[in-house]
C-alpha positions in Angstrom: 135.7 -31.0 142.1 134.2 -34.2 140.4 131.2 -34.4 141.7 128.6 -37.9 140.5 125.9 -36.8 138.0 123.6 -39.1 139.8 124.0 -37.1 143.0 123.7 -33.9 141.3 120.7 -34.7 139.1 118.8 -36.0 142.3 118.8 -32.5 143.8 115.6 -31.9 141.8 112.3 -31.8 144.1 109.1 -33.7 143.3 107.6 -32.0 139.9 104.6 -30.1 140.9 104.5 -28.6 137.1 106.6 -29.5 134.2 106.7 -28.7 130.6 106.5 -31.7 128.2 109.0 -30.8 125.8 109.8 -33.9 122.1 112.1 -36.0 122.5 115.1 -34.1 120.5 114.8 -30.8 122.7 115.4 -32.7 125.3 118.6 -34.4 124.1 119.7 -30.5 123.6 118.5 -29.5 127.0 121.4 -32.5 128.2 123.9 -30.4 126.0 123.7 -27.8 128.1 123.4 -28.7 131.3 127.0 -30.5 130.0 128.7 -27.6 129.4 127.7 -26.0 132.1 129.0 -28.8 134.3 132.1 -28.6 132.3 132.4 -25.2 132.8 132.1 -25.2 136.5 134.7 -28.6 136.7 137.4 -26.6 134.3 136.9 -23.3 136.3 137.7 -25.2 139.5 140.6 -27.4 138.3 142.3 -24.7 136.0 142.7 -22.1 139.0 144.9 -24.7 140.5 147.5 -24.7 137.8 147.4 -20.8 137.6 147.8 -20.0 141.0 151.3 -19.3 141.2 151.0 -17.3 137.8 148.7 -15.4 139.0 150.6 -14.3 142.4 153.6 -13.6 140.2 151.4 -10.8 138.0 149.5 -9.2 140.5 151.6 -9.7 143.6 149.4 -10.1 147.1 151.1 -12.4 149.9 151.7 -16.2 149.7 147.6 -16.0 151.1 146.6 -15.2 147.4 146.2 -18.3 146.2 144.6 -19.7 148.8 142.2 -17.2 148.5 141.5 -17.6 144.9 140.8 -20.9 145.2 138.5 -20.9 148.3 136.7 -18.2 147.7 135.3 -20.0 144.4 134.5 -23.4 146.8 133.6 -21.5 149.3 130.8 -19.1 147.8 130.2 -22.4 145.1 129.2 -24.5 148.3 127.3 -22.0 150.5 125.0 -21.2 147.4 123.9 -24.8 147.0 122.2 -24.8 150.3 120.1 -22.4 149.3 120.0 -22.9 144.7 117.3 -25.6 145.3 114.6 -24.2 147.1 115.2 -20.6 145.2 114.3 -22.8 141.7 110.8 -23.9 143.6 110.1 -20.2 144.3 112.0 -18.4 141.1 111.5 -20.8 138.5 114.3 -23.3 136.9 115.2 -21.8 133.7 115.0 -18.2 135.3 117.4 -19.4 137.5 119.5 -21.5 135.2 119.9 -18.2 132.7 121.1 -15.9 135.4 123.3 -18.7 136.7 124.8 -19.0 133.5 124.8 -15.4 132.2 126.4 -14.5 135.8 129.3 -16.9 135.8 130.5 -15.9 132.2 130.3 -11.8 133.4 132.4 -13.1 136.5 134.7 -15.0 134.3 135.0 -12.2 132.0 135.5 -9.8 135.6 138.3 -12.5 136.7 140.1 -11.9 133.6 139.9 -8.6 133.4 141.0 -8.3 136.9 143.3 -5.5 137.9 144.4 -6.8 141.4 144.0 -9.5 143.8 140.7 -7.8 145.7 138.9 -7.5 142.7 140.1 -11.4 141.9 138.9 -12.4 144.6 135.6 -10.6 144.7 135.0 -12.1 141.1 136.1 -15.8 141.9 133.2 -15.1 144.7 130.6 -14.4 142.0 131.7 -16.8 139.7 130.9 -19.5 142.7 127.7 -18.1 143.8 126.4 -17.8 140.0 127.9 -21.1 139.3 125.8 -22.8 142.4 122.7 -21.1 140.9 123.5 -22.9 137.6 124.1 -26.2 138.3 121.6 -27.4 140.2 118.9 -26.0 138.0 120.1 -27.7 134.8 120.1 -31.0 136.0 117.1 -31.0 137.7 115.5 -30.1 134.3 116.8 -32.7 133.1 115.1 -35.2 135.8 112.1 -33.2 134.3 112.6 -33.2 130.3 113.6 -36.7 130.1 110.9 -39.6 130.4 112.1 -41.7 133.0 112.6 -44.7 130.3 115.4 -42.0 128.6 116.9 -40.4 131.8 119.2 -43.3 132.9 120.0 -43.6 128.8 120.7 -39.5 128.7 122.9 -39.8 131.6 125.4 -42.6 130.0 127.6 -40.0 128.5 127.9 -37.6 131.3 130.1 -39.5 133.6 133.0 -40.2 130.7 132.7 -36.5 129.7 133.2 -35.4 133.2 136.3 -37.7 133.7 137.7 -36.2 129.7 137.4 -32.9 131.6 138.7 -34.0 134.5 141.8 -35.5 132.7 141.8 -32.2 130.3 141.5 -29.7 132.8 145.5 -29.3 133.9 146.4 -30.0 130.2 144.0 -27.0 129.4 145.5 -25.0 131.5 148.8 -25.7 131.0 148.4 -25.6 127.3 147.3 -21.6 127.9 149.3 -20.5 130.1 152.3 -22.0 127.8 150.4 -20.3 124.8 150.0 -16.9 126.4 147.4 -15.7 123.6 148.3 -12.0 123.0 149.9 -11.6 126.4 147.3 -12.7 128.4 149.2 -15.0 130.4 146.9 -16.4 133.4 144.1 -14.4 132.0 143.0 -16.8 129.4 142.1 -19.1 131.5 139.0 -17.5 132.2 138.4 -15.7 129.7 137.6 -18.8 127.2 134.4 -19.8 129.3 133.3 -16.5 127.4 132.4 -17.9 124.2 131.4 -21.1 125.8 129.0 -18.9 128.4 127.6 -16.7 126.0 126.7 -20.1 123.2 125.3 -22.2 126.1 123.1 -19.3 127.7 121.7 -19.1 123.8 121.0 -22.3 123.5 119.4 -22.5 127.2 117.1 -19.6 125.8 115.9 -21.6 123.0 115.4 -24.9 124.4 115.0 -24.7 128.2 111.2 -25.7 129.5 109.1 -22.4 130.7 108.1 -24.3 133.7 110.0 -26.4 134.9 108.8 -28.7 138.5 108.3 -25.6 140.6 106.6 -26.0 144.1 104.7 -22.9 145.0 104.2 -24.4 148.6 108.4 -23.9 148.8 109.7 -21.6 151.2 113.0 -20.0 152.2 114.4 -19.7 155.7 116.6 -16.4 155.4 117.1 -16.7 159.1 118.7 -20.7 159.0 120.7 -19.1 155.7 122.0 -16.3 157.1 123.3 -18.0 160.1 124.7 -21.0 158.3 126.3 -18.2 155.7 127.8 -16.5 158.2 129.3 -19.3 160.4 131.0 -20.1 157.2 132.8 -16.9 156.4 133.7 -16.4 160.4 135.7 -19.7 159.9 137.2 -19.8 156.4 138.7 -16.0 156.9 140.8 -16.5 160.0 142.0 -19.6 158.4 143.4 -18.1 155.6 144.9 -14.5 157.1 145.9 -15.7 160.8 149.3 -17.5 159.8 149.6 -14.4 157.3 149.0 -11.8 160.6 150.5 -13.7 163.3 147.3 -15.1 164.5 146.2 -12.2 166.5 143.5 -12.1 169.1 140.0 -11.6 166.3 140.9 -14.2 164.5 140.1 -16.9 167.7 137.0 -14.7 168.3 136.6 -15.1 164.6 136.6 -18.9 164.8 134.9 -18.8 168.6 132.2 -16.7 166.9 131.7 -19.2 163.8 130.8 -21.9 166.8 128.6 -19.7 168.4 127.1 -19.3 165.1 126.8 -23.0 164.5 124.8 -23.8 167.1 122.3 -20.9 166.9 122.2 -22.5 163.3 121.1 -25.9 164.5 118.4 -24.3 167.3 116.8 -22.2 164.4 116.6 -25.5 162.2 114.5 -27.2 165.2 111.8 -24.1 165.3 111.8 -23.6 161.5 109.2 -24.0 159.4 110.6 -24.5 156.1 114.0 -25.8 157.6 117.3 -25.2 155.0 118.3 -29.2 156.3 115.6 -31.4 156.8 116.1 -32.8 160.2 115.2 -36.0 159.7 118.3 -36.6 158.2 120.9 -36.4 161.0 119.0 -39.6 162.0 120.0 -41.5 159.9 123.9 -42.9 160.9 124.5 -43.5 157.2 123.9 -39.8 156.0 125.8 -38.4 159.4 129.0 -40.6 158.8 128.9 -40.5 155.1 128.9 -36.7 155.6 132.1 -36.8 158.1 133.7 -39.2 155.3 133.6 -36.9 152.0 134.4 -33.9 154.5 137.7 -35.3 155.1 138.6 -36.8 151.6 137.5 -33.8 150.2 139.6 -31.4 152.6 142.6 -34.2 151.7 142.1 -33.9 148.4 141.7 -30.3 147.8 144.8 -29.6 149.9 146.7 -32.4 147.8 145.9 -30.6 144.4 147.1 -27.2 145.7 150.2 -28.3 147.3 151.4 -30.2 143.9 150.9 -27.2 142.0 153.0 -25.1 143.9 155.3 -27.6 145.0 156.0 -28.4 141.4 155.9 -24.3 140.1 156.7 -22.7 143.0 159.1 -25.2 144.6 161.1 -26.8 141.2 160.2 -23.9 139.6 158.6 -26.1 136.6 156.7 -24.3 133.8 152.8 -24.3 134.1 152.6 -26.7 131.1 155.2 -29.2 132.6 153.2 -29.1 135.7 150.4 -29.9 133.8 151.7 -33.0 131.7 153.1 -34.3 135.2 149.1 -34.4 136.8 147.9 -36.4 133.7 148.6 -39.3 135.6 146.7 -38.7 138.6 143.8 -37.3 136.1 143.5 -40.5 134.5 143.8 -42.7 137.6 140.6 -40.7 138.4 138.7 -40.6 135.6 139.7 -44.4 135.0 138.7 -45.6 138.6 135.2 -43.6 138.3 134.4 -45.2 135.4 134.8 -48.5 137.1 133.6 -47.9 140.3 130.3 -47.1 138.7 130.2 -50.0 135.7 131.4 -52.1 138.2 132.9 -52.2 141.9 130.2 -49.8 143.8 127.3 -52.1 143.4 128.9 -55.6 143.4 131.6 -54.8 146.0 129.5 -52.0 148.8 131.4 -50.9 151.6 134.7 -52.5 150.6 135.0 -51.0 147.5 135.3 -47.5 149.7 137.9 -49.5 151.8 139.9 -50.1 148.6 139.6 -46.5 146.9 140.7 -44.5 150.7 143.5 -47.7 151.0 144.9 -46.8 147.6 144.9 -43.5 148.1 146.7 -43.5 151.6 149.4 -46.1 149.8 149.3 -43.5 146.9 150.4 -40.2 149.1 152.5 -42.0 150.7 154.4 -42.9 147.8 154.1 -39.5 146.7 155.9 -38.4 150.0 157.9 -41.1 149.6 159.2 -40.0 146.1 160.0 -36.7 147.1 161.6 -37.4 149.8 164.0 -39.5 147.6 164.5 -37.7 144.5 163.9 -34.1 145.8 165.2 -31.4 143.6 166.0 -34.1 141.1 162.0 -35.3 140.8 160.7 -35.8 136.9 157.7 -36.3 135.4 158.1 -40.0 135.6 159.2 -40.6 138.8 156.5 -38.9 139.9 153.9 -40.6 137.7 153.6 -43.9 139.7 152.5 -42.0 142.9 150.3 -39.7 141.4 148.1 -42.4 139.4 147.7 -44.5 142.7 146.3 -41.3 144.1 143.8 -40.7 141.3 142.8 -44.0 141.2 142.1 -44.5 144.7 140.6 -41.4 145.0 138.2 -41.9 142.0 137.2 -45.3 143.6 135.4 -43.6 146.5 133.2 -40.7 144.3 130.5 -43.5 143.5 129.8 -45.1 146.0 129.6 -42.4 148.6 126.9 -40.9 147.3 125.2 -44.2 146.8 125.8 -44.8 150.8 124.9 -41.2 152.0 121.7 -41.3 150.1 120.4 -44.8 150.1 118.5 -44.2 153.1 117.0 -41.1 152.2 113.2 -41.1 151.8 111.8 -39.4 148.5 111.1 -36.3 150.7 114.8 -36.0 151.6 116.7 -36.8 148.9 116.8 -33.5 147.7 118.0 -31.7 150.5 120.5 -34.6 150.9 121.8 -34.7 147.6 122.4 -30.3 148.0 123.6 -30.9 151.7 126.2 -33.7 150.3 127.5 -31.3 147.5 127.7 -28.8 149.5 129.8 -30.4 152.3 132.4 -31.6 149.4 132.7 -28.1 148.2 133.1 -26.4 151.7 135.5 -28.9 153.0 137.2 -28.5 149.9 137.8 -24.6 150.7 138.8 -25.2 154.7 141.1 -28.4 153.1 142.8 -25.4 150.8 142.4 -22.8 153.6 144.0 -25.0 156.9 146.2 -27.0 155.1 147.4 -24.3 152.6 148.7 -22.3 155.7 149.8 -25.2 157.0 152.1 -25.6 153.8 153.0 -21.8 153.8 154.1 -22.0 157.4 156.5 -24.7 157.0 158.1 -23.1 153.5 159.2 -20.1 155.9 162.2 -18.5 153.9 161.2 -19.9 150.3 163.7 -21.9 149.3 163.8 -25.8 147.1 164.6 -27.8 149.9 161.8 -25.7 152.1 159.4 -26.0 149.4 159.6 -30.0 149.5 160.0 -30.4 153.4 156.4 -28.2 153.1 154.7 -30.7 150.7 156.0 -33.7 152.6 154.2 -32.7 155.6 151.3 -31.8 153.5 151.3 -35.2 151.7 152.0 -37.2 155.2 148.8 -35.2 156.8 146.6 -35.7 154.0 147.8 -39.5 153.9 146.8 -39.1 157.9 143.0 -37.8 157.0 142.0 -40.1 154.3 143.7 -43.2 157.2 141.1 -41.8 159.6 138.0 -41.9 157.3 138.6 -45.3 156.0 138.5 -46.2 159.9 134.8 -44.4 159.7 133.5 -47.2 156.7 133.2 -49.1 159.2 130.4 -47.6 160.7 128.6 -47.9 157.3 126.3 -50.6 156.7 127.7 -53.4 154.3 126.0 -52.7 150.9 124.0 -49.1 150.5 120.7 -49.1 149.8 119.4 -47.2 146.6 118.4 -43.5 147.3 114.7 -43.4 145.5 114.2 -41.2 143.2 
C-alpha cells in the first residue's frame, strides 16, 4: 500500500549515536532506502494482478489468493510493531542488510515456489523481512541527512512512490503478458532479485556503522507475543471458515483472538518497556484517526482484489488488459497525493479528508453503478471514469491522515505512533482482503459471469458503505492537525 514518506521516516527514535557520514553518501544512502520502498510497494501491488494466474498454475481453492495477499500484509504489519525497537537493540544497518538480503531470498523462494503452502510460507517471509527493512532505511535517513537537507532529500520520494504506484499493475501486466522463458506468474518476483541483490551492495558500502541506537531500548516479548498471536487467531478463520463451512474452531478461533486482545492491553498497563506507548490512546485524535485508516484501508484493499478478479476471473480479461484498465485509478492516486501534500492538506485540514472519503464513496459507487449497467459488455473506458474518481479520492486522504494522527504526538511518541499507524494500514489491509474476499467468494457460488459481477457489486456497494462510515468519524477530528514534532 502507499504509505506517506513522512510517516514512515518519523518512525526513527531520538539518535543516541549516529555516524556523520559527507554529504554525497548520504544522497546514495536515499537511493537505497528508495528502492527498497519501491520494492516493498511493487511486491504488494503486483500480487494483486497475479492472483488469478497464480491459482490457475498451482491450483489450491478460491482461498488462495486471499491467502497470498494477506499473508504478505499480514506478517508485513505485525513485524512493524516490533522493526523499531529491534533497530535500537540490533543496530540499523544490521537490520536494514538482513531485511534486505531476506526479502530478495523470499522473493527468489516465491518464485521458485512448487505449491501454494510453500507460496504462502514465502509471501510470509517476504513480509516479515520487508517490515525489518523499511523502517530501518528511513530512519537512517532522519540520521544521514542534516536537518537543513532532509526535507530537500525527501522532495523526490513522494513522485517516485506515486510512478510506482501508477507502474505497478502496468509491471505486472507487462510480465505476465511477456511470460519470460515460461515463467508466467513467476516473474513477478523474481525481478526484485537483481534489484535485491544491487541495493543490498550498495547498502553495504554506504550505510552508517552506527546508526541512532538506544541501548536503554527494550523488547516486550510478552506484549509481542500476545498481540502476534491475537492476530493470526483472527486473520485464519477469516480466510478458511466460508472455505470449511464455518465449523465450530473457527468461532473459538476468533473468540480466542478477543480473549487475546485484552490480555494484550492488561500486559501493556504492567509493562515496562510497553510495545504501544500508552499515552497515546489519550489522545482522541490518534484513537479516531486510527479507526479512520482501519476502515479505508480494509475498503481499499478489498476494492483492489475484487477488480482483479472481477476483471480476470469474471470477464475473463488478460492480465495485461487488466492492468491497462487500473491505470486510471493509479493515476487518480498518485495525482491526488501529489496535491494533497503541495496543496490541500495544510490549507484545507479536516475538510480536505471530507473531500478525498466523499470522492471516493461517489467513485465506488459509480464503479457499481457501471457494472451494473454494462456487465458483460464493460471496456476499459467505460470503466475508466469510475476508477479515477476512486484513485483520486482515495489519494486525497493518505496526507493528511497521518498529519492528523500524529500532530499531537509528543517527541517521545511519535515513533511508536508513526509504527502503530503503519501497522494498522497494513493489518486492516489483510482482514479488508481476508473478510471481504470471502465475502466476494461466497456470493460468486457456482462461478459464472453474471455471478462474478453480482459478487463485485456487493463488494463495491460495502466498501462504498465503509469509507461512508469513516467520513462520518472526521468529524470527531479537530479542524486543522497540528504538526507531529520531529
Amino acid at each position: 500500500m502507499f504509505v506517506s514518506t513522512d510517516q514512515r521516516t518519523s518512525q526513527a527514535p531520538r539518535s543516541i549515536t549516529a555516524t556523520t557520514l559527507p554529504l554525497r553518501t548520504a544522497w546514495l544512502v536515499l537511493v537505497v532506502v528508495v528502492l527498497a520502498d519501491i520494492m516493498d510497494l511493487l511486491d504488494s501491488s503486483v500480487a494483486n494482478l497475479a492472483g488469478p494466474s497464480i491459482r490457475a498454475d498451482l491450483g489450491g481453492g478460491q482461498v488462495t489468493v486471499q491467502w497470498v495477499l494477506s499473508a504478505y500484509t499480514a506478517a508485513f504489519a505485525l513485524g512493524l510493531v516490533t522493526s523499531g525497537r529491534l533497530g535500537d537493540l540490533l543496530g540499523r544497518r544490521r537490520l536494514f542488510l538482513l531485511g534486505m538480503t531476506g526479502f530478495t531470498l523470499a522473493s527468489l523462494a516465491c518464485g521458485l515456489a512448487p505449491d501454494v503452502v510453500f507460496l504462502i510460507v514465502a509471501r510470509t517471509l517476504q513480509g516479515l523481512f520487508g517490515s525489518v527493512m523499511i523502517p530501518q532505511g528511513l530512519a537512517l535517513m532522519k540520521i544521514v541527512f542534516p536537518p537543513q537537507h532532509l526535507r530537500k532529500a525527501l522532495i523526490p520520494v513522494g513522485p517516485l512512490m506515486g510512478l510506482a504506484t501508477v507502474a505497478g499493475p502496468i509491471l505486472a501486466g507487462w510480465l505476465l503478458h511477456l511470460d519470460l522463458l515460461g515463467s508466467q506468474w513467476r516473474s513477478i518476483f523474481l525481478i526484485n532479485v537483481p534489484f535485491g541483490i544491487a541495493a543490498a551492495a550498495l547498502a553495504w558500502r554506504v550505510l552508517p556503522r552506527r546508526g541512532g541506537e538506544d541501548p536503554a531500548a527494550r523488547l516486550d516479548l510478552t506484549g509481542v507475543g500476545l498481540l502476534t498471536a491475537a492476530s493470526a487467531l483472527l486473520i485464519i478463520p477469516l480466510i478458511q471458515g466460508r472455505d470449511l463451512g464455518w465449523p465450530a474452531w473457527t468461532y473459538a478461533m476468533m473468540a480466542a483472538a478477543v480473549v487475546l486482545l485484552a490480555l494484550f492491553v492488561v500486559s501493556e498497563r504492567h509493562s515496562g518497556h510497553p510495545v504501544i506507548t500508552p499515552s497515546l490512546f489519550r489522545k482522541r485524535s490518534f484513537v479516531v484517526g486510527l479507526v479512520i485508516v482501519a476502515g479505508f484501508f480494509a475498503s481499499l484493499s478489498a476494492f483492489v482484489l475484487v477488480i482483479n478478479l472481477l476483471l480476470q476471473l469474471g470477464l475473463h480479461w488478460t492480465p495485461l488488459r487488466t492492468g491497462l484498465t487500473l491505470i486510471p485509478w493509479a493515476l487518480g492516486t498518485a495525482v491526488a497525493v501529489l496535491l494533497a501534500g503541495a496543496v490541500l492538506a495544510e490549507k484545507m485540514g479536516r475538510a480536505s479528508l471530507h473531500l478525498g472519503l466523499g470522492i471516493a464513496v461517489i467513485g465506488l459507487l459509480a464503479l457499481w453503478w457501471s457494472i451494473a449497467h454494462w456487465g458483460a459488455d464493460s471496456t476499459v473506458w467505460r470503466l475508466a471514469p469510475a476508477l479515477a474518481l476512486t484513485g483520486f479520492g482515495s489519494g486525497l486522504v493518505f496526507v493528511p491522515m497521518v498529519d492528523f494522527i500524529l500532530g499531537d504526538a509528543t517527541t517521545d511518541e511519535v515513533g511508536t505512533g508513526a509504527g502503530m499507524l503503519n501497522a494498522v494500514q497494513q493489518f486492516a489491509g489483510a482482514l479488508g482482503v481476508a473478510a471481504l474476499g470471502t465475502v466476494f467468494f461466497a456470493r460468486v457460488g457456482h462461478p459464472t459471469v453474471g455471478s462474478y459481477l453480482a459478487a463485485a457489486e456487493l463488494v463495491f456497494g460495502i466498501a462504498a458503505g465503509l469509507n461512508f462510515l469513516t467520513l462520518l468519524l472526521v468529524g470527531l477530528l479537530p479542524r486543522h492537525a497540528k504538526q507531529a514534532p520531529g
